[in-house]
C-alpha positions as CSV (number, residue, x, y, z in Angstrom):
1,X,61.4,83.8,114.6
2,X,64.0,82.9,117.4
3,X,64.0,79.3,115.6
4,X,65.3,80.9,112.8
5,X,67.8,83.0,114.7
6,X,69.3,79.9,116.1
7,X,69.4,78.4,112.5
8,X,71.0,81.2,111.4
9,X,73.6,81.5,114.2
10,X,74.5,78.1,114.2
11,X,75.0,78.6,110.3
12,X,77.5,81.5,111.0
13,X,79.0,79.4,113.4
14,X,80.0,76.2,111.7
15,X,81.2,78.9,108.8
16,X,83.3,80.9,111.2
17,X,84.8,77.9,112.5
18,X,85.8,76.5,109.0
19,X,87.4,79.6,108.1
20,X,89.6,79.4,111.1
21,X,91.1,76.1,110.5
22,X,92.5,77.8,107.3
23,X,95.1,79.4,108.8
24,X,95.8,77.6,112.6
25,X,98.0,80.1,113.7
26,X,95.4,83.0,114.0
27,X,94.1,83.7,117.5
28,X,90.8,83.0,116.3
29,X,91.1,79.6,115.2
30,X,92.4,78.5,119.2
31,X,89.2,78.5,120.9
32,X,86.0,77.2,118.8
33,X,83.1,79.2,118.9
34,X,80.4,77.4,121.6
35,X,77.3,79.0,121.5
36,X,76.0,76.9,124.4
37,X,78.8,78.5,127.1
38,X,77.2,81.8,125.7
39,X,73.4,80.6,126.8
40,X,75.1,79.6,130.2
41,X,77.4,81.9,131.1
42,X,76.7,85.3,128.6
43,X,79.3,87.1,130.5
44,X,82.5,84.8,130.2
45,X,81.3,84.3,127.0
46,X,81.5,87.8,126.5
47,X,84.8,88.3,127.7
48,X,86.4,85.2,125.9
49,X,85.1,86.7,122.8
50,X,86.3,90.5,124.0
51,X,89.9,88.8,124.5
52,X,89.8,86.6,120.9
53,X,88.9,90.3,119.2
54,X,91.6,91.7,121.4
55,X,94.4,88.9,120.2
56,X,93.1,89.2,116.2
57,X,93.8,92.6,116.4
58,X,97.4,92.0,118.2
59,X,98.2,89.6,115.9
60,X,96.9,91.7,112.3
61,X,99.3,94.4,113.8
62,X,102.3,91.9,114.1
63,X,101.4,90.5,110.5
64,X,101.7,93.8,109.0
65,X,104.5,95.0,111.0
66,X,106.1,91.9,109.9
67,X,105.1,92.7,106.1
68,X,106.4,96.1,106.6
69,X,110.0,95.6,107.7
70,X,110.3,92.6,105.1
71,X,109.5,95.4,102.5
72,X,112.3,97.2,103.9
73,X,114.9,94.7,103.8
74,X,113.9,94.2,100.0
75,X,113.9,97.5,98.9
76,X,117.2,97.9,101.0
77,X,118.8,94.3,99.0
78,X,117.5,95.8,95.6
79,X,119.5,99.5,96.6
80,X,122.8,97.2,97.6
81,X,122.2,95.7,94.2
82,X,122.3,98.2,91.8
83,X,125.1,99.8,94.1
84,X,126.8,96.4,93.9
85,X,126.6,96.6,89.6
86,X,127.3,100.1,89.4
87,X,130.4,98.9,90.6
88,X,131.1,96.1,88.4
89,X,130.8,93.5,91.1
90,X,128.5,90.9,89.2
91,X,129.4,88.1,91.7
92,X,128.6,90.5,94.4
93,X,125.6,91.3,92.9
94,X,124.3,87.7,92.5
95,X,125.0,86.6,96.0
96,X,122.5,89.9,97.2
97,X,120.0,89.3,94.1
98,X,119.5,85.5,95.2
99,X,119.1,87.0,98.6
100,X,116.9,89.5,97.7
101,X,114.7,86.6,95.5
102,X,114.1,84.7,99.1
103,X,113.1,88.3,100.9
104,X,110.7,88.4,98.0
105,X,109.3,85.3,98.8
106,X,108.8,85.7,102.6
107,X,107.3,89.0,101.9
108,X,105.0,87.2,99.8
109,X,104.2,84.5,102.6
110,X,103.7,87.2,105.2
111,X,101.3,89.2,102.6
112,X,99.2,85.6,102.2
113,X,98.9,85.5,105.9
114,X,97.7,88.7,106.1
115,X,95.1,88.6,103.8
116,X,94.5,85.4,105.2
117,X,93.6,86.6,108.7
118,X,91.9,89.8,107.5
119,X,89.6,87.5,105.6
120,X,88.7,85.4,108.5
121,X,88.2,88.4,110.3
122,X,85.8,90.5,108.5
């Protein structure tokens, strides 16, 4: 039975590990998982793993704070916009819009790493 523990955990390992090269900027992917320094030292490996959980968790919350303000600065652009064409201001409102288009796209980026991370992390 503990042979196919091992199997198993070496398995959930290498998969781990290959979905944290997907995005190298997570926490998660710095360290690679070493189940022998757990077998030597269960209590470092403990804490390393406590202070990997600790850093996902920092950085999710700085992803979604991230996604968050971008969604205000793009619902903000879009207000200025229709402010900007109420007035009659077309160039006005072009310069904003184009401005508005490359918020939209960061926001996007910032939702992809999100999801990103949250799917490594489940």
């Amino acid at each position: 039975m503990t042979n196919l523990i091992d199997k198993l955990s070496t398995l959930v390992s290498a998969q781990v590990n290959d979905l944290l090269n997907r995005n190298p900027r997570s926490p998660l992917a710095r360290i690679p998982l070493n189940e022998d320094a757990a077998d030597k030292d269960p209590r470092r490996a403990a804490q390393t793993l406590r202070q990997r959980l600790e850093e996902a968790v920092d950085y999710e919350q700085a992803l979604q704070a991230k996604v968050e303000e971008l969604m205000r600065e793009a619902v903000a652009l879009d207000q200025q916009v229709d402010e900007i064409l109420r007035d009659g201001d077309t160039f006005g409102a072009r310069r904003l819009q184009s401005q508005l288009n490359m918020k939209q796209q960061q926001l996007g980026i910032a939702e992809s790493e999100l999801r990103d991370h949250r799917l490594v992390t489940q």
